[in-house]
ROLUM-106418 format. One record per residue (C-alpha): residue number from 1; residue in three letters; x, y, z. Coordinates in steps of 0.5 Angstrom, whole numbers. Layout:
# residues N
 seq type    c1    c2    c3
 NUM  ALA     X     Y     Z
...
//
This chain:
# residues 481
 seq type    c1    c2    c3
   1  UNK     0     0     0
   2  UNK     3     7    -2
   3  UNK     5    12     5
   4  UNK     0    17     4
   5  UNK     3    24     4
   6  UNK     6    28     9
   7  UNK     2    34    10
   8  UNK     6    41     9
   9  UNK     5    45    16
  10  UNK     1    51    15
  11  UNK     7    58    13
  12  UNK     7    63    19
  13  UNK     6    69    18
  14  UNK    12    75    19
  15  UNK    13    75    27
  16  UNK     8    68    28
  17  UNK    13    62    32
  18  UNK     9    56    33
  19  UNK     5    54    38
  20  UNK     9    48    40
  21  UNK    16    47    37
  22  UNK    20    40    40
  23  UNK    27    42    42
  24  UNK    29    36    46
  25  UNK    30    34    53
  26  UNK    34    40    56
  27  UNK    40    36    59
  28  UNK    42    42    64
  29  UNK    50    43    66
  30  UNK    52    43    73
  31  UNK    54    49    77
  32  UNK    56    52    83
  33  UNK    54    59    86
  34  UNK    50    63    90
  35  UNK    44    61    87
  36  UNK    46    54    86
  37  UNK    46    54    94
  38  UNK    39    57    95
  39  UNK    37    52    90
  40  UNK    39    45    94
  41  UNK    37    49   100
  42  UNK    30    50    97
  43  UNK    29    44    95
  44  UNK    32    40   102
  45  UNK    26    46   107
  46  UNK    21    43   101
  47  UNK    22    36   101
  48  UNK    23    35   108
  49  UNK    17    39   109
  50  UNK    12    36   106
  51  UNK    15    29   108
  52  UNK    16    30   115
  53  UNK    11    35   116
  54  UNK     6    29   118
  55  UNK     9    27   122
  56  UNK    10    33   127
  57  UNK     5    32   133
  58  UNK    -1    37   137
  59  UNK    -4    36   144
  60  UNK   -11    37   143
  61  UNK   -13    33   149
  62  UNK   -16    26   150
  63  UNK   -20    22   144
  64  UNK   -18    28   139
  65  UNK   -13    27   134
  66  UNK    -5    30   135
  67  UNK    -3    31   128
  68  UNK     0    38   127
  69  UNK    -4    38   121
  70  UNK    -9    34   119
  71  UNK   -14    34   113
  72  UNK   -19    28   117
  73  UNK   -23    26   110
  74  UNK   -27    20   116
  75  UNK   -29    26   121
  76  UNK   -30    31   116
  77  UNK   -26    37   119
  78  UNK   -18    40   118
  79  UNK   -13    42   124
  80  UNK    -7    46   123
  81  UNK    -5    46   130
  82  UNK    -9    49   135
  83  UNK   -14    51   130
  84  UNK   -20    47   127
  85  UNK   -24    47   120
  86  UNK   -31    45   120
  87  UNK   -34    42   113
  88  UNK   -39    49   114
  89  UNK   -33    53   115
  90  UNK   -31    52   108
  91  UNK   -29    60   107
  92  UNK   -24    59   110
  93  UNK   -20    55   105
  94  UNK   -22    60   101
  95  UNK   -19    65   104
  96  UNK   -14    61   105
  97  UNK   -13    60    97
  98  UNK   -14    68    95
  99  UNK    -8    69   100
 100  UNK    -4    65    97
 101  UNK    -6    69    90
 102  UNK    -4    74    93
 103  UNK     3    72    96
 104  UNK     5    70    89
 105  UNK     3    76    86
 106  UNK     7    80    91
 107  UNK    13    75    90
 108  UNK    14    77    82
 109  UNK    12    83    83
 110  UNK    19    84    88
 111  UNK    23    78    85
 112  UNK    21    76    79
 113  UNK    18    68    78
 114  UNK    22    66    85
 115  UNK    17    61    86
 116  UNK    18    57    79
 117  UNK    26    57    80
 118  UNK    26    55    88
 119  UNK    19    53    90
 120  UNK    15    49    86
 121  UNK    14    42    87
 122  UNK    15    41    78
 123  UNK    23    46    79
 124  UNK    24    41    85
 125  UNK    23    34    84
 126  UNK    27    36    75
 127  UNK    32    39    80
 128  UNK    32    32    84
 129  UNK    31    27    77
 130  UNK    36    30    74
 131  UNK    41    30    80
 132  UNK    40    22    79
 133  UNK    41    22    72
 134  UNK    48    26    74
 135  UNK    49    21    79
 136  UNK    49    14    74
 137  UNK    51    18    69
 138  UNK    55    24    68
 139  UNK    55    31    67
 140  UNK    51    35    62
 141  UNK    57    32    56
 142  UNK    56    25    59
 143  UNK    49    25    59
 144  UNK    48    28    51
 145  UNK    53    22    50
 146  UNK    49    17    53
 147  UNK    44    19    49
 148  UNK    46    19    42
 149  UNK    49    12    43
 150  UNK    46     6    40
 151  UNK    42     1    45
 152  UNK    46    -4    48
 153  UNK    45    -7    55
 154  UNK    50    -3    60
 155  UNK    45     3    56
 156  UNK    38    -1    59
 157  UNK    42    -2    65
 158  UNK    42     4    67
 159  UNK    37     7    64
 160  UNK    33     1    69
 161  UNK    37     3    75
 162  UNK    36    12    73
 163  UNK    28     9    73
 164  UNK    27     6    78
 165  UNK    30    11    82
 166  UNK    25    15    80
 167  UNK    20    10    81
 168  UNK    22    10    88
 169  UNK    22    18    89
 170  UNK    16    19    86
 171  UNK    12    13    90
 172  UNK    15    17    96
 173  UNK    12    24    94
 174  UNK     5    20    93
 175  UNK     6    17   100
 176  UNK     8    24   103
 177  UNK     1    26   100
 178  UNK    -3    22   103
 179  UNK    -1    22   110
 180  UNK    -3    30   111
 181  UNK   -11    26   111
 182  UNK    -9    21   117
 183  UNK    -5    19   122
 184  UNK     2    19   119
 185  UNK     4    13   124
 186  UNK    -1     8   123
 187  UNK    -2    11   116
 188  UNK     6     8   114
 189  UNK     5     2   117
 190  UNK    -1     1   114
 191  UNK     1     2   106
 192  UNK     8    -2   106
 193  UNK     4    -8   110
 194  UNK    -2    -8   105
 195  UNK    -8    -6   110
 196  UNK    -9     2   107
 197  UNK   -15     2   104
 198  UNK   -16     1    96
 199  UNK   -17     8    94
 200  UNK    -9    10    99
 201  UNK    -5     6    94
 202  UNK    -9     9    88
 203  UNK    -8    18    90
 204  UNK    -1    14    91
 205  UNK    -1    12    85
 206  UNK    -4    18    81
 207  UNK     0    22    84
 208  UNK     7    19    84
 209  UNK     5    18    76
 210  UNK     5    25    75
 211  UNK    10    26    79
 212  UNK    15    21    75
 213  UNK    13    23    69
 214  UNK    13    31    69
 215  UNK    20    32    73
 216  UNK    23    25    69
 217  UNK    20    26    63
 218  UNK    16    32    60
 219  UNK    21    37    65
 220  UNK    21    43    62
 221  UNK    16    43    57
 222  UNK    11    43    63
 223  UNK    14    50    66
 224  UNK    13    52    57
 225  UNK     7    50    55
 226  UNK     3    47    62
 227  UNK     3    52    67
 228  UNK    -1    57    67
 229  UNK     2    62    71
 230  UNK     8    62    66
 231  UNK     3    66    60
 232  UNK     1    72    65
 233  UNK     7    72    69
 234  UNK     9    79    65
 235  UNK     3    83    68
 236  UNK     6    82    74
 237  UNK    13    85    73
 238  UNK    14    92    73
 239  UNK    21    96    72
 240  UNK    24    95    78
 241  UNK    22    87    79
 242  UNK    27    83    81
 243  UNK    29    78    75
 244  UNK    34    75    71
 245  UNK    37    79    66
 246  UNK    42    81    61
 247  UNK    46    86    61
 248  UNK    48    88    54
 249  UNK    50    96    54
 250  UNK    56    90    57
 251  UNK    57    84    54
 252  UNK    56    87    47
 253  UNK    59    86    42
 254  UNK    61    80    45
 255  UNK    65    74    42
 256  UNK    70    68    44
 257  UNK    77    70    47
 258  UNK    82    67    49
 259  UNK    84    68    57
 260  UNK    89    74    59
 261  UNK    87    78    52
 262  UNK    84    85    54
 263  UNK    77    86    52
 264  UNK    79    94    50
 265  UNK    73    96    45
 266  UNK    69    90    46
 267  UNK    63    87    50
 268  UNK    65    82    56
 269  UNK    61    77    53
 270  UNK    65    71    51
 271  UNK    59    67    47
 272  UNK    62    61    51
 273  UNK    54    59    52
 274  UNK    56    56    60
 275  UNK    48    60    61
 276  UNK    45    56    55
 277  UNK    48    50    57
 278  UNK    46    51    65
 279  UNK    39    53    64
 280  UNK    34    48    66
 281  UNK    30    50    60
 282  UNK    35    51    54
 283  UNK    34    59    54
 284  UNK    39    64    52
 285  UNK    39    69    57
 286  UNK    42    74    53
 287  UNK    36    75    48
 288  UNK    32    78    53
 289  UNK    26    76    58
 290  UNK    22    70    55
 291  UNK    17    66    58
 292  UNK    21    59    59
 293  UNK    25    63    63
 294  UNK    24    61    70
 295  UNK    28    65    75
 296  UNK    32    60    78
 297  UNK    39    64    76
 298  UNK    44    58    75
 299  UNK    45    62    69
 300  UNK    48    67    73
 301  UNK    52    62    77
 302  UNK    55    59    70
 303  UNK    57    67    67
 304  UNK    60    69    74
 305  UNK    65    62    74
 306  UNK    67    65    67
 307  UNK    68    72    69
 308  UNK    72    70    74
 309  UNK    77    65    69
 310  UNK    78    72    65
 311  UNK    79    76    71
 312  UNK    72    80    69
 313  UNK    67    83    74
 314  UNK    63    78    75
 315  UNK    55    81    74
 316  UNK    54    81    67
 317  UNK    48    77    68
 318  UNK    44    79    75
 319  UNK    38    78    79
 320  UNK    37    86    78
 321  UNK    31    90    76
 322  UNK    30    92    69
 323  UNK    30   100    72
 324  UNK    38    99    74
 325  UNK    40    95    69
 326  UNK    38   102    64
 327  UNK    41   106    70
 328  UNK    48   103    70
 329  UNK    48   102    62
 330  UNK    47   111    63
 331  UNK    52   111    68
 332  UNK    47   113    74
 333  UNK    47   110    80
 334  UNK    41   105    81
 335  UNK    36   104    87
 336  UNK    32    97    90
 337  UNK    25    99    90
 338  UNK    20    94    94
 339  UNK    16    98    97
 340  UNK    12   101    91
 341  UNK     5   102    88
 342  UNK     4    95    86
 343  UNK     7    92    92
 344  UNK     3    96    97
 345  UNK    -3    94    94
 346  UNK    -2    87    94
 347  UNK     0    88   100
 348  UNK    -6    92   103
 349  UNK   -10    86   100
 350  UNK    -6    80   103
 351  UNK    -7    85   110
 352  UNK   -15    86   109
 353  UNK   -16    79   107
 354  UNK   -12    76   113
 355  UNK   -15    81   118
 356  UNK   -22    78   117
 357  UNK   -20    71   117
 358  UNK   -16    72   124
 359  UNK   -23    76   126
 360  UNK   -28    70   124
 361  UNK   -23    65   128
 362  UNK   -23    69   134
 363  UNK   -29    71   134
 364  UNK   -33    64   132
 365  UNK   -38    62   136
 366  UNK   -36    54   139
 367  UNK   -43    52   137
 368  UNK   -48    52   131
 369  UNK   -55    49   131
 370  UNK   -59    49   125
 371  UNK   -68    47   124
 372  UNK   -71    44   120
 373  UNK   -79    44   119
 374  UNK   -83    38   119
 375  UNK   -85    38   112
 376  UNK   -91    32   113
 377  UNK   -96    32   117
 378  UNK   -94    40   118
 379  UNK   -98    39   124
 380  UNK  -102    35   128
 381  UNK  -108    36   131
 382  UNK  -108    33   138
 383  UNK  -114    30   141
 384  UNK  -114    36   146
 385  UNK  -115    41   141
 386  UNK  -108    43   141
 387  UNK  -103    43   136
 388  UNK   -97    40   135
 389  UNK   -91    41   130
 390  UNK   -85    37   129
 391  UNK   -77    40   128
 392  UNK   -71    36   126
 393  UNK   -66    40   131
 394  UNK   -58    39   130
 395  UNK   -53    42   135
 396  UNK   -46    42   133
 397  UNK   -41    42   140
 398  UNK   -35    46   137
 399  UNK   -31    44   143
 400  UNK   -27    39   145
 401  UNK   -32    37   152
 402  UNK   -38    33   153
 403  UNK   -43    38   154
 404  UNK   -51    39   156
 405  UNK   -56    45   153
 406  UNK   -62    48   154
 407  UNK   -67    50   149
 408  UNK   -73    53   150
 409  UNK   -78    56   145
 410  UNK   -80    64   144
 411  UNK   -86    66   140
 412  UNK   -91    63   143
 413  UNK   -95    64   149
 414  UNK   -95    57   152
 415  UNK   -91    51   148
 416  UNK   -89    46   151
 417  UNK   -83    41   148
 418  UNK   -82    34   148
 419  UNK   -76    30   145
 420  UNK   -75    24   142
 421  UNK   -72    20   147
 422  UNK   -72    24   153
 423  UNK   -76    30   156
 424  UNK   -83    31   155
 425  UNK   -88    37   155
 426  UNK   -84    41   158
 427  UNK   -83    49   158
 428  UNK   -76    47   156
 429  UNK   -71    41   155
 430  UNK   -64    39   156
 431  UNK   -60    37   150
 432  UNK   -53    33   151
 433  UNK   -48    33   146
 434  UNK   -41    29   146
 435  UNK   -34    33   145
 436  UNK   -33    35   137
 437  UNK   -40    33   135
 438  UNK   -46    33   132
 439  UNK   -52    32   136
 440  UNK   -59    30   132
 441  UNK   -66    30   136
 442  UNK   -72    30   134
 443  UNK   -77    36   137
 444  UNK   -84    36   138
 445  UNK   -88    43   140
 446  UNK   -94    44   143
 447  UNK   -98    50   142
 448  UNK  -105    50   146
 449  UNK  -111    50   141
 450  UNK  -112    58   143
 451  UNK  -105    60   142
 452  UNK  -105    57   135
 453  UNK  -108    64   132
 454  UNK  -106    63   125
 455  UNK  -104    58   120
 456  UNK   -97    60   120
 457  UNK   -93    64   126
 458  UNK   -86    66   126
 459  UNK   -83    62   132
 460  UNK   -75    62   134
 461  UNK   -72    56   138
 462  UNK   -67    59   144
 463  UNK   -61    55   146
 464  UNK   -57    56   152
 465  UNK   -51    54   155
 466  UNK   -45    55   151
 467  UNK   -42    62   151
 468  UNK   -47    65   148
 469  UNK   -55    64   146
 470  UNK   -56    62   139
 471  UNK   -63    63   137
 472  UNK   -65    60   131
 473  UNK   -72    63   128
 474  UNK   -77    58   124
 475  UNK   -85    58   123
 476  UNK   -90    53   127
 477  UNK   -96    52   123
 478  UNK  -103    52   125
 479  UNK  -110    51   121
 480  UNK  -114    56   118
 481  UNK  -119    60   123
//
């Protein structure tokens, strides 16, 4: 059968480059420096974190559980040391998603996309894959060798061992997961004995496959054509952001030079492509700012070590606003301005948001209580005359202590309440409720048949005995008269 023919690419237009373009895995070259220090710092603090941040301990008292922080699926709430999240309390995890907005906006501002090159998990776990690849194989040389090379079985040995390493990291991030949402002890113990629960091995599963196949595999092409954050990154910056730059009024017109020539009439800049060949991603610093840039400056670690070889200031790539650069291209002097418009926004919002939610938490009640009217019968008419509702009564104890309420009801001269299980025809009624629970009861209130005067009354159910009285408004419904 004849091949069918190759369909010719669509011709782009002047100034049009390609919505994906393969460049191959980008095999970044070791260096070290300050940022190259920072870095391996970052990722010792994030790593460390989010494996052994489950396993850190809270008292909370008898019978409650000791986790620092906990998200308990079962008990449908969240600790995070002395504070506790109910279901109902959702909005505090709104509040805690547009802080982290706000905080990452208020970073690119100030220093450009420092989260991207310290912080995030996909720099982190790239940074790690690629250290193994480094540890079996070689440097950046070494690796673009190896891969050039034909298939043999010292070659599909190592790419076994490098593999399985990254299984073995990526299993270890998907376990570090799911112990946020239980206890970590009992948890561990459960995974590698096989007594987890189905649904365990499978986040585990799910998470550590991405995370082997985005930090081994997919690498820089998730930070170019994955990640949001990276397509309006620009709207944050400002003049005086802090970001990785070139500083061309230097380095140009540059070109190869032998060590010891003297660089009189010409550019520092030695086209030797130590920060191409550092860079995680395969950029070129010297044509600017561009998307893939994602701040992590092993650019600049590599051209300080050239300068330093040819006995030049070291700086010709910086972590500098674009404002200072400019300015030391004039011959000014030029300023560090954090605190600016844009930085004083955000920081205002970050303020006013964080404000709020620490008001709520210390303000919240420690009990909640929701009614629910009977819908069928909507009342029953007693033999006596009087009328009778019924009510779905639930109190939350928000407190970590058995305790006992009482409820009575406002509105109608001469209700009585029975409960289900407990007081009956009474003017009110105790209500017990064990620590950190719900307490669900069933309420009957009698009205005497004069008192009943319309079909439907405003009444509002009273409950004292926590620090405050919570009154709960509902109807009690009547015939017509």
């Amino acid at each position: 059968m004849d091949a069918k023919p190759a369909v010719p690419a669509l011709p782009l237009h002047k100034g049009e480059v390609p919505l994906y373009m393969e460049t191959g895995k980008a095999q970044p070259r070791a260096v070290s420096g300050t940022f190259r220090s920072w870095k391996w710092w970052a990722m010792i603090v994030t790593l460390a974190w989010w494996h052994l941040g489950p396993f850190l301990r809270w008292d909370r008292g008898p019978g409650a559980p000791n986790q620092a922080i906990l998200i308990d699926m079962p008990g449908r709430r969240a600790y995070m040391l002395f504070i506790e999240i109910w279901p109902q309390e959702i909005y505090y995890l709104t509040g805690i998603l547009l802080l982290s907005a706000i905080l990452l906006f208020l970073m690119s501002a100030v220093a450009g996309r420092v989260w991207c090159g310290f912080i995030c998990w996909q720099t982190v776990y790239t940074d790690l894959f690629v250290a193994v690849e480094r540890l079996v194989i070689g440097d950046r040389n070494q690796r673009i060798a190896f891969e050039r090379q034909p298939m043999s079985g010292a070659k599909l040995a190592k790419k076994a061992v490098i593999n399985l390493i990254w299984l073995a990291i990526s299993a270890a991030c998907g376990i570090g997961f799911t112990l946020w949402f239980g206890d970590a002890f009992e948890m561990l113990r459960d995974i590698f004995t096989g007594n987890a629960n189905p649904p365990v091995y499978a986040f585990i599963a799910i998470l550590g496959g991405f995370c082997f196949l985005l930090a081994g595999y997919a690498r820089e092409r998730v930070c170019v054509y994955l990640c949001p954050y990276s397509r309006f990154q620009s709207a944050m910056f400002d003049e005086h952001s802090l970001i990785v730059t070139y500083e061309a009024w230097r380095g140009e017109p540059g070109g190869p030079a032998r060590k010891g020539q003297s660089f009189e009439g010409r550019g520092h800049c030695v086209d030797c492509r130590a920060c191409v060949q550092a860079c995680p991603t395969g950029i070129d610093i010297r044509k600017g700012n561009q998307l893939a840039c994602i701040g992590c400056a092993l650019c600049i670690d590599a051209c300080n070590q050239v300068m330093d070889r040819y006995e030049l200031p070291r700086g010709l790539i910086s972590y500098d606003s674009t404002y200072n650069i400019e300015s030391r291209g004039a011959g000014k002097a030029g300023a560090l301005r954090i605190i600016r418009p844009r930085t004083l926004i955000y920081g205002g919002i970050m303020s006013v948001v964080l404000a709020v939610m620490l008001f709520r938490l210390t303000t919240r009640p420690d009990v909640d209580v929701n009614v629910l009217h009977e819908r069928s019968p909507l009342f029953v008419q007693m033999s006596d005359g009087a009328i009778r509702n019924g009510y779905a009564y639930k109190v939350l104890n928000m407190k970590a202590e058995d305790r006992t309420f009482t409820v009575r009801l406002d509105g109608v001269e001469g209700a009585t309440i029975s409960v289900v299980g407990g007081v009956s025809n009474a003017a009110s009624a105790e209500l017990r409720v064990p620590r950190d629970s719900v307490g669900d009861f069933r309420l009957y209130v009698t009205v005497p048949a004069d008192k009943a005067a319309s079909k439907s009354m405003p009444v509002t159910f009273v409950l004292t005995g926590s620090s405050r009285e919570v009154r709960t408004g509902t109807i009690f419904a009547g015939p017509e008269k």
